[in-house]
C-alpha positions as CSV (number, residue, x, y, z in Angstrom):
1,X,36.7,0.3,6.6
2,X,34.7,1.7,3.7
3,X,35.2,-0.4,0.4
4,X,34.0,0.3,-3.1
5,X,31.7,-2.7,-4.3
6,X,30.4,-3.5,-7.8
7,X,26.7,-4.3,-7.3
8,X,24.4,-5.1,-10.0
9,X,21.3,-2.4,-10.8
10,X,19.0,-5.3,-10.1
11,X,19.7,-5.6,-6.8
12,X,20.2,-2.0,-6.5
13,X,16.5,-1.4,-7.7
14,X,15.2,-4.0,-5.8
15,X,16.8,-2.5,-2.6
16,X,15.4,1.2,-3.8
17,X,11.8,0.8,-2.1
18,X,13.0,-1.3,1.3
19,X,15.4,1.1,2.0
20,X,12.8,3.9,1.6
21,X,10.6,2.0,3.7
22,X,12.9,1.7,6.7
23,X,14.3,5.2,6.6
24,X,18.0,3.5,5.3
25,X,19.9,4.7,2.2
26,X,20.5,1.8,-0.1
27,X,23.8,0.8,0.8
28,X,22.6,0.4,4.8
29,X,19.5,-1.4,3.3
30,X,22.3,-4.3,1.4
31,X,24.6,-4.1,4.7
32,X,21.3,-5.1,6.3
33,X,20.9,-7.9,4.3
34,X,23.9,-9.3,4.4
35,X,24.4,-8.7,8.4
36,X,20.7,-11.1,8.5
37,X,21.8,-13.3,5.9
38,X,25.2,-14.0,7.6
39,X,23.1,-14.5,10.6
40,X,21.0,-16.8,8.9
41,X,23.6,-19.0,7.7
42,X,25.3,-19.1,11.2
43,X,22.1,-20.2,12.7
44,X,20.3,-22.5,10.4
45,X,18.4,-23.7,13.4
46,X,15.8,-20.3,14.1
47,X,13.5,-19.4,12.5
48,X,14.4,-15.9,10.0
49,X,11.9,-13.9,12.5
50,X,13.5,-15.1,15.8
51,X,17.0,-13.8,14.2
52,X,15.5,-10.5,12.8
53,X,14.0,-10.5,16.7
54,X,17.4,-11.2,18.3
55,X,19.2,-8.6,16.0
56,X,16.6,-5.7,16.8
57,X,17.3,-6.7,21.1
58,X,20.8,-6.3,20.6
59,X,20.5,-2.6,19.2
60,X,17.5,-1.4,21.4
61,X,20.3,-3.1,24.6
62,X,23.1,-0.8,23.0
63,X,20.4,2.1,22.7
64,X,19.5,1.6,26.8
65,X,15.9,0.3,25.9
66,X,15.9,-2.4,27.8
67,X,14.2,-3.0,31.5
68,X,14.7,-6.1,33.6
69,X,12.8,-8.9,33.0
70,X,11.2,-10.7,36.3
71,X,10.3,-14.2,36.3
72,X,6.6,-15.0,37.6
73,X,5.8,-11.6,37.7
């Protein structure tokens, strides 16, 4: 469910150049944010990287890019 959001141009401009860096338009930069901020504050415990990490498994998993990992191999 798509809803309209008032957002202010500061945070719109600051998004501007992050979304162009990751290929995202500027709205699915801020959803990004918020997904790994929400993350964040449900973890408290990791470390931001070891979220991002975790985040970036799942969506490779539901993408197939994932092989079996062997212990002592």
């Amino acid at each position: 469910m798509a809803i309209a959001l008032k957002l202010s141009d500061e945070l719109i401009e600051i998004a501007k150049p992050h979304a162009a860096a990751k290929h995202r338009s500027v709205p699915k930069q801020i959803e990004h944010w918020a997904r790994l901020g929400k993350a964040v504050e449900d973890n408290p415990e990791l470390p931001v990287q070891f979220i991002k990490d975790t985040l970036l498994a799942v969506e490779e998993a539901k993408a197939g890019q994932f092989s079996e990992y062997h212990f002592g191999a």
